[in-house]
NUVOMI-488885 format. One record per residue (C-alpha): residue number from 1; x, y, z. Coordinates in nm, 3 decimals. Example, Ala and Ser with C-alpha at 12.3 -4.5 7.8 and 13.67 -1.06 7.14 Angstrom:
2
+-----+---------+---------+---------+
: pos :       x :       y :       z :
+-----+---------+---------+---------+
:   1 :   1.230 :  -0.450 :   0.780 :
:   2 :   1.367 :  -0.106 :   0.714 :
+-----+---------+---------+---------+
end
This chain:
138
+-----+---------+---------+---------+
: pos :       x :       y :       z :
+-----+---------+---------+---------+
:   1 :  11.756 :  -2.609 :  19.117 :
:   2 :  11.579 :  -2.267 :  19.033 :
:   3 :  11.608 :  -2.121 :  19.420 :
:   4 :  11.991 :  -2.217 :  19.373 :
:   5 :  11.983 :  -2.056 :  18.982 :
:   6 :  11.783 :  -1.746 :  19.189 :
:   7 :  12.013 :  -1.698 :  19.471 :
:   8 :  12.300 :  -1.702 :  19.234 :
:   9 :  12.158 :  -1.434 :  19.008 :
:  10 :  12.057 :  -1.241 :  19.333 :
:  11 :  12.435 :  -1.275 :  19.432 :
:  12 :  12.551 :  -1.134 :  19.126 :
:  13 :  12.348 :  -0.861 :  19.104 :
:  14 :  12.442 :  -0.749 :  19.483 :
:  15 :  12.824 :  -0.720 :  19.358 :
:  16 :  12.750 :  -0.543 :  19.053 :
:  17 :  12.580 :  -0.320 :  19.216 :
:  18 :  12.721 :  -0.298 :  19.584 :
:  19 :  13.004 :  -0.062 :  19.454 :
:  20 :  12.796 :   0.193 :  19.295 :
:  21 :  12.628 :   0.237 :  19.638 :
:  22 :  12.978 :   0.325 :  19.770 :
:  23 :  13.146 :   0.497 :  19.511 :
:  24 :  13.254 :   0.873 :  19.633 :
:  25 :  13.049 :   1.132 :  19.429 :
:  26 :  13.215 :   1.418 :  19.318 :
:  27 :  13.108 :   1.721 :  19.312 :
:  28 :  13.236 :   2.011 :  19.141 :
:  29 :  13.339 :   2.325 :  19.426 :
:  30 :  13.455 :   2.642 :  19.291 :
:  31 :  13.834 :   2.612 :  19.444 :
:  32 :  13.948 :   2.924 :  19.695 :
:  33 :  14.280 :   2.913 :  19.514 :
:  34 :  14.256 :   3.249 :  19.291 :
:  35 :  14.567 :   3.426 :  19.412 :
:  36 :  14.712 :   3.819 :  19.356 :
:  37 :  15.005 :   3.957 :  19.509 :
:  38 :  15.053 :   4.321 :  19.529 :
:  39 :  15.022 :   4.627 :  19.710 :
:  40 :  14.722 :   4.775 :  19.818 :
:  41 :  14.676 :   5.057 :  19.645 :
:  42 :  14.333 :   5.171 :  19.807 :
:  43 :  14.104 :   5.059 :  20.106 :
:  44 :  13.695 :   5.148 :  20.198 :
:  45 :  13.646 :   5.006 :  20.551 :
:  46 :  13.321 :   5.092 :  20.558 :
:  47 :  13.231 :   4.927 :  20.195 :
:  48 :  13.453 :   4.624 :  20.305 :
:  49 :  13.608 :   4.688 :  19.959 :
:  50 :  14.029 :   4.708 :  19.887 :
:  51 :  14.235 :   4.723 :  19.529 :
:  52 :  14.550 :   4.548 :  19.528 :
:  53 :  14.808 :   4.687 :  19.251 :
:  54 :  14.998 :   4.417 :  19.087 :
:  55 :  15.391 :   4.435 :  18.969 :
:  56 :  15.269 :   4.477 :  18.587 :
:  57 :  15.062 :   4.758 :  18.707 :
:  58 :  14.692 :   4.641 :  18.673 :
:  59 :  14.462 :   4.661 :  18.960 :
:  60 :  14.278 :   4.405 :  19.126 :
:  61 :  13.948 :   4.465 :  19.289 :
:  62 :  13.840 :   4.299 :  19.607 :
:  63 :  13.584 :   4.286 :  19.877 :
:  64 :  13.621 :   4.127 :  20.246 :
:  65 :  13.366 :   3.963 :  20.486 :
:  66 :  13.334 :   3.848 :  20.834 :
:  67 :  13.473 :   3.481 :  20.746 :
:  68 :  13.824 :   3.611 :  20.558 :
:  69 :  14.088 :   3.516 :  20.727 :
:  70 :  14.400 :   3.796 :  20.824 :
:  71 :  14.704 :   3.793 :  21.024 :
:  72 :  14.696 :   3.964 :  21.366 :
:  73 :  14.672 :   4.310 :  21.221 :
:  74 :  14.413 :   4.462 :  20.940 :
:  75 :  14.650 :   4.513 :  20.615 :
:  76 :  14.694 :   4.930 :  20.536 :
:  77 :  14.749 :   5.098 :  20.251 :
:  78 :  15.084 :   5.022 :  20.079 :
:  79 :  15.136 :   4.687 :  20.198 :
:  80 :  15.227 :   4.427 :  20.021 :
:  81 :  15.041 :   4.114 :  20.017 :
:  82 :  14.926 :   3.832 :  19.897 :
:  83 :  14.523 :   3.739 :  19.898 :
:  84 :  14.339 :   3.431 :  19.837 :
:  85 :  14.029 :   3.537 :  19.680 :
:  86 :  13.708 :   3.287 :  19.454 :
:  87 :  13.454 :   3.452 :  19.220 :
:  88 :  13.107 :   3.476 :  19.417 :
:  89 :  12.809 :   3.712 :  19.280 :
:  90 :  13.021 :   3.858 :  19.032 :
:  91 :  13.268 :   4.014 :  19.313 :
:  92 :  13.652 :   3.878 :  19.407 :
:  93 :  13.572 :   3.774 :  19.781 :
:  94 :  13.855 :   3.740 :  19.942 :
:  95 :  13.955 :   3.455 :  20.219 :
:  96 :  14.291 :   3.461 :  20.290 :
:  97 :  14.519 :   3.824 :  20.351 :
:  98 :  14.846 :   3.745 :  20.398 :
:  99 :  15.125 :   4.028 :  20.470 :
: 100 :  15.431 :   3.951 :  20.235 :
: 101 :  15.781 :   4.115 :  20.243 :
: 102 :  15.832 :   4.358 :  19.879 :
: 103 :  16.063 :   4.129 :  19.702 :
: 104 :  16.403 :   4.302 :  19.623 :
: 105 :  16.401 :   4.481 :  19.282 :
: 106 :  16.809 :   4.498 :  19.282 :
: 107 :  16.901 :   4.200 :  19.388 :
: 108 :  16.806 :   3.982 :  19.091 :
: 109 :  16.979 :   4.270 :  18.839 :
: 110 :  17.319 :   4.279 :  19.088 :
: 111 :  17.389 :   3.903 :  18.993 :
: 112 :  17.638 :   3.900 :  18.738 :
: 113 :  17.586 :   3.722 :  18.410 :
: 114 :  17.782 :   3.374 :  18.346 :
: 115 :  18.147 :   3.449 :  18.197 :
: 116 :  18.167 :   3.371 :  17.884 :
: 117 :  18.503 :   3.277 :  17.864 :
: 118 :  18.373 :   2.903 :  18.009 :
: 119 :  18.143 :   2.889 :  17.709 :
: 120 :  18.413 :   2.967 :  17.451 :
: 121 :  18.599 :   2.698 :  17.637 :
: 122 :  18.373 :   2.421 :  17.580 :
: 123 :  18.272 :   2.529 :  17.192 :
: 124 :  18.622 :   2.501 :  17.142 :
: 125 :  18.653 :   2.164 :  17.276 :
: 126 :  18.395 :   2.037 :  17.089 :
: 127 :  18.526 :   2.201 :  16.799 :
: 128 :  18.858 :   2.002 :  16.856 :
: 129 :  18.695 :   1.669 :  16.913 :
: 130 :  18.490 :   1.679 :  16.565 :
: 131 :  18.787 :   1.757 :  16.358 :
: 132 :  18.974 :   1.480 :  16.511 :
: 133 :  18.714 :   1.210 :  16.433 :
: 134 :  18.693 :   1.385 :  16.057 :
: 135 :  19.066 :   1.333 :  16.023 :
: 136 :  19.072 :   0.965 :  16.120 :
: 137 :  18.789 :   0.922 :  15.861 :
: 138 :  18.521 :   0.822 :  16.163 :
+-----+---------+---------+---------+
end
């Protein structure tokens, strides 16, 4: 009766603890997925070190290694693009470059603005419908 009682309690304590032995840990990495987009506005090949300038005007500083990742040319000057980059040391290093087409200025201010006269329409039929309901005393 107590090797039954002992094998039991042995049994128990397996399950209990079986799934802790499995369980994933997680651990916390600092993620790659700090992003600017921009145009550099200055490069030192020999420092490994570019600035990207941003559309609100504020500069981003940045520093390349052997492992960052670029398209089939090196980005120059003046071209826009879009970089990757974690915190490491203090420094932005970045791992992905990625050439990007300048998104058109002019295009989003040549839309034209929704008429109005389709907004007037539709405050005047609801305008309509709640004066008939207060003149049948709804």
């Amino acid at each position: 009766m107590k090797l039954t009682r002992l094998v039991a309690l042995a049994a128990v304590l397996a399950l209990l603890f079986v799934p802790a032995a499995f369980a994933k840990t997680t651990t916390t990495h600092k993620a790659h997925g700090l992003l600017v987009r921009g145009s550099i506005s200055a490069m030192d090949s020999a420092a490994k070190t570019f600035s990207v300038k941003r559309s609100n005007g504020k500069t981003t500083d940045l520093v390349w290694t052997d492992a960052t990742k670029t398209g089939k040319t090196a980005p120059a000057v003046g071209e826009n693009v879009s970089v990757r980059y974690m915190v490491k040391n203090g420094k932005n290093v970045a791992t992905v470059i990625t050439e990007t087409k300048a998104a058109p200025a002019k295009a989003a201010a040549a839309k034209p603005a929704a008429a109005p006269a389709k907004a007037t329409a539709v405050k005047a039929t609801t305008t309509t419908k709640t004066a008939s309901k207060s003149k049948s005393g709804k």
